[in-house]
N, C-alpha and C positions, 0 to 999 in steps of 0.2 A: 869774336865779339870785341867791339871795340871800349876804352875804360869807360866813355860819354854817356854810353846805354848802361854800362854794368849801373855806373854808380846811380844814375838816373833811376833807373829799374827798382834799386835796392831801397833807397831813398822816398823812394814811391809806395813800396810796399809798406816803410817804415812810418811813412808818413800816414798810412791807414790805416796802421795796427794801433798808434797812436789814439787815432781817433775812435777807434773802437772800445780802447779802455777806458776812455774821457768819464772822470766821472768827479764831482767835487772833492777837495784833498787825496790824500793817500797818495802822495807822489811815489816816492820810493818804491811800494807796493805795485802800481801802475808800471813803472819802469821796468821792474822784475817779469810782469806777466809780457808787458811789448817783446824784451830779450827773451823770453821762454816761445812767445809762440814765434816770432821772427827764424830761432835759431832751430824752430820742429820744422816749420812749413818749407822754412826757403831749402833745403836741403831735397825738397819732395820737390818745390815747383821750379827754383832754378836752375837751369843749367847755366853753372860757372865756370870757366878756366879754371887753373888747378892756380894760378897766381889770384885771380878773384876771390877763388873760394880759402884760400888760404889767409887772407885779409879779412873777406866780409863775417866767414862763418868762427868769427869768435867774439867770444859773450862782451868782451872789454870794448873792443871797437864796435860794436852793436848799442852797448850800452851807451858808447860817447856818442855817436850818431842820434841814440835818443833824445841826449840830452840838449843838442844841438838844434835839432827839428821841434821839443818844446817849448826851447828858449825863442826858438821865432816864431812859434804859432801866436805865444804869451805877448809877446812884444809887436806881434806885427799881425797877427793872422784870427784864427776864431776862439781863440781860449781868454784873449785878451785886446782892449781895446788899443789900435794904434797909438804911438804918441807924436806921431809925426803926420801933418795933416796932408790931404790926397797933394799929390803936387810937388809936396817941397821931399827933398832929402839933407839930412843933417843940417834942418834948421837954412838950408836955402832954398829960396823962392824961386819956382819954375818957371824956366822960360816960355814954355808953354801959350799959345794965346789962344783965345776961345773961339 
């Protein structure tokens, strides 16, 4: 298995455990239950390398990953409204033409 899937894979799961604990405030609380079910499940449904699994299946790098994945849902994705409008990146105007 190559890293591209691993972390793709992981990422993905992370990315909908997330959204299955979406719920107004209670961050912290949210974060603990993503890292709780992330670190029962993925144990039962991935097969990982023994270098994968030695990286992904701990609670600290699980939990950073979280925070990573809800820092850009908030900022970019459904938890939060963009600040950057369809088109531009870092405040530059797309070359883009219609």
């Amino acid at each position: 298995m190559n890293i591209f899937k691993v972390v793709m894979e992981v990422i993905a799961i992370i990315t909908a455990l997330v959204n299955i604990v979406e719920r107004p405030g209670d961050g912290e609380a949210k974060r603990k239950e993503v890292v709780a079910l992330f670190m029962r499940e993925a144990k039962q449904h991935l097969s990982l390398p023994k270098w994968a699994a030695d990286l992904f299946l701990r609670e600290t790098f699980v939990g950073w990953l979280v925070d990573i994945i809800v820092w850009a849902a908030n900022e970019y994705g459904p938890f939060g409204e963009s600040k950057t409008p369809p088109g531009e990146l870092s405040g530059e105007p797309s070359n883009a033409s219609a």
